[in-house]
N, CA, C and O of each residue as an XYZ file, in Angstrom:
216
protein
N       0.814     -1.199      0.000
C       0.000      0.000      0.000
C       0.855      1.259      0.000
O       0.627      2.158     -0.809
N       1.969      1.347      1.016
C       2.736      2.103      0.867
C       3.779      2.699     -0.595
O       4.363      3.780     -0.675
N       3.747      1.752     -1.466
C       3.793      1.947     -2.754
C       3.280      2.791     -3.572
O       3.878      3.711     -4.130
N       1.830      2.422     -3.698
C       0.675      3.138     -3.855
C       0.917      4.618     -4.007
O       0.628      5.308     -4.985
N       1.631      5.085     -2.615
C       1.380      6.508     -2.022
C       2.662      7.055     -2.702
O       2.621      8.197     -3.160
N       3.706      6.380     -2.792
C       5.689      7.311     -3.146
C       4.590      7.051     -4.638
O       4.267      8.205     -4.922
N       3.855      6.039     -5.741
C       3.862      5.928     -6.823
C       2.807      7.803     -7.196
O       2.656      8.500     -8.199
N       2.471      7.871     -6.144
C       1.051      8.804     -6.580
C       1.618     10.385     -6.350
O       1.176     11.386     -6.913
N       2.674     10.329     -5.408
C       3.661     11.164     -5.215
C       4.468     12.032     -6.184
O       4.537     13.227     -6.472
N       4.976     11.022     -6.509
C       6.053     10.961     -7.646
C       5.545     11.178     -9.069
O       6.112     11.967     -9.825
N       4.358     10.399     -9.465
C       3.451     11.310    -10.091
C       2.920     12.816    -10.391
O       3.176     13.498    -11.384
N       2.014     13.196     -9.137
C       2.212     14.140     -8.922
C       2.986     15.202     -9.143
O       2.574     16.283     -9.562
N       4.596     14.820     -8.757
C       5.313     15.688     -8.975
C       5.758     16.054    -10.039
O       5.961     17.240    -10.299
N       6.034     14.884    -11.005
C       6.433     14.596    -12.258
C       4.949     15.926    -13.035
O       5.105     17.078    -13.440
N       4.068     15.345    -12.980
C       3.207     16.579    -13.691
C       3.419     17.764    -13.466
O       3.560     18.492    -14.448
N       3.506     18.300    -12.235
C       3.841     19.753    -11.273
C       5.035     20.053    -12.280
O       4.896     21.052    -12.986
N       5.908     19.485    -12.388
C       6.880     19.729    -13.281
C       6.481     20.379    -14.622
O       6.480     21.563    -14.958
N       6.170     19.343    -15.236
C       5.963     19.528    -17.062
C       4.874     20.473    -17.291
O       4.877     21.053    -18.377
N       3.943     20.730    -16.457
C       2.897     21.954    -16.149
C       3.453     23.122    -15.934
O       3.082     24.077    -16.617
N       4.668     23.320    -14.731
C       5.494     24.549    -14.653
C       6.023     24.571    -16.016
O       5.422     25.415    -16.681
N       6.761     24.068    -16.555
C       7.671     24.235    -17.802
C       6.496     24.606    -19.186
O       6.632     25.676    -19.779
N       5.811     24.004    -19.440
C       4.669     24.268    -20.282
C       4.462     25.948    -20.226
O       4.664     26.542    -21.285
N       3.917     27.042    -18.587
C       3.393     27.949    -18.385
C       4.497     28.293    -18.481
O       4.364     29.391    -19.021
N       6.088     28.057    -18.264
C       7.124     28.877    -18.418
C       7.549     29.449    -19.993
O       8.031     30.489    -20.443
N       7.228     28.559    -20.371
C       7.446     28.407    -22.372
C       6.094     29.206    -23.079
O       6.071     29.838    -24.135
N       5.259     29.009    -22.353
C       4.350     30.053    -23.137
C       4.424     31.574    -22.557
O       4.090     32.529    -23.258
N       4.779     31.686    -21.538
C       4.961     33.254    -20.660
C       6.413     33.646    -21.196
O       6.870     34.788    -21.247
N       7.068     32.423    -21.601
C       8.710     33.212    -22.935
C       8.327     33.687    -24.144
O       9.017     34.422    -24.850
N       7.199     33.269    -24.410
C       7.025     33.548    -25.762
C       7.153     32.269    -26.935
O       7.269     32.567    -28.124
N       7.123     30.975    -26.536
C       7.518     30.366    -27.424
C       7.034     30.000    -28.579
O       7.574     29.862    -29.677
N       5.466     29.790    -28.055
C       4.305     29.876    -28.930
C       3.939     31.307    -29.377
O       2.734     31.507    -29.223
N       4.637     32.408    -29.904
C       4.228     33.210    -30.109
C       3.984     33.658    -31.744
O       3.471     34.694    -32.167
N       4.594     32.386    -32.579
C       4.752     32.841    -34.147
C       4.079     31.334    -34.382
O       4.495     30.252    -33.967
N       2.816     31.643    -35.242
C       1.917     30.654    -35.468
C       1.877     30.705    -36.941
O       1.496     29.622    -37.385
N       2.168     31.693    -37.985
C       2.181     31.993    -39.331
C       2.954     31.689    -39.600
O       2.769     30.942    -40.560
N       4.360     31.807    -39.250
C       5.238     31.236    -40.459
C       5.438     29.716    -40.170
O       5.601     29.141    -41.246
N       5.490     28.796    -39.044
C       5.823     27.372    -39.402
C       4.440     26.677    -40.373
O       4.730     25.821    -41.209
N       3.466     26.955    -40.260
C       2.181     26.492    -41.528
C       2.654     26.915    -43.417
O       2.488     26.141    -44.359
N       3.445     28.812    -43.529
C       3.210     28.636    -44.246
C       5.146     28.475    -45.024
O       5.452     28.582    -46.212
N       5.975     28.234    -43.974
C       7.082     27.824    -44.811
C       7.682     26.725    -45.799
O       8.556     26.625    -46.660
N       6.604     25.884    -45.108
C       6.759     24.731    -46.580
C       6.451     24.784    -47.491
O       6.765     23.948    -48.338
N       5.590     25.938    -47.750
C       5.269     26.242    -49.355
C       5.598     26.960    -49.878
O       5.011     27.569    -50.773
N       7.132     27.178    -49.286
C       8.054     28.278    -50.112
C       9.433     27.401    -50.122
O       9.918     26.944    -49.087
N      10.105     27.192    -51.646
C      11.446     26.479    -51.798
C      12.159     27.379    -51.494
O      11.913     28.581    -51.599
N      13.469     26.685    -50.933
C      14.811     27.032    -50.366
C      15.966     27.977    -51.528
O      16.398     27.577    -52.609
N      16.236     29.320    -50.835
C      17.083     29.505    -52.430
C      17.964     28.509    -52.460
O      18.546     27.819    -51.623
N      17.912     28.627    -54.064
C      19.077     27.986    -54.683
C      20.216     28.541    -53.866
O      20.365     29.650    -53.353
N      20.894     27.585    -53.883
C      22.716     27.878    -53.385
C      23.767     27.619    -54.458
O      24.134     26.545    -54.933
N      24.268     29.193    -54.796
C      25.202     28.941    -56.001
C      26.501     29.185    -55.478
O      26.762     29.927    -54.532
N      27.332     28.486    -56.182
C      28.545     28.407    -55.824
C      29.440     28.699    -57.336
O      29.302     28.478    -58.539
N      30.617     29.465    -56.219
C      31.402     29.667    -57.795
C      32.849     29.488    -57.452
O      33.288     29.734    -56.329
N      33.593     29.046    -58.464
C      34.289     28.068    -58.509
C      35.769     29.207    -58.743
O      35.844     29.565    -59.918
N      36.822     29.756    -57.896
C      38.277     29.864    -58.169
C      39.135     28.872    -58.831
O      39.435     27.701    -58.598
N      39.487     29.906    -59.915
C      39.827     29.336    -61.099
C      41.991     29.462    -60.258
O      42.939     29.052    -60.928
């Protein structure tokens, strides 16, 4: 039974965690640019030219 209780604990805490970090990452700003990752895949990469010393 005593199991039970360190398992529900430890739990607990484990969420308390990833919940702080979640509200920390959105109060940074992380989620703050929602337009460009949707529309950058539908724009190709420049070309990369290279030139050659002769």
């Amino acid at each position: 039974m005593s199991v039970i209780i360190i398992l529900l604990a430890a739990s607990i805490l484990v969420a308390s965690l990833f919940l702080i970090a979640f509200l920390w990452s959105v109060k940074s700003g992380q989620f703050e640019d929602d337009f460009s990752p949707s529309s950058r895949i539908l724009f190709e990469d420049k070309p990369v030219t290279t030139t050659k010393k002769v």
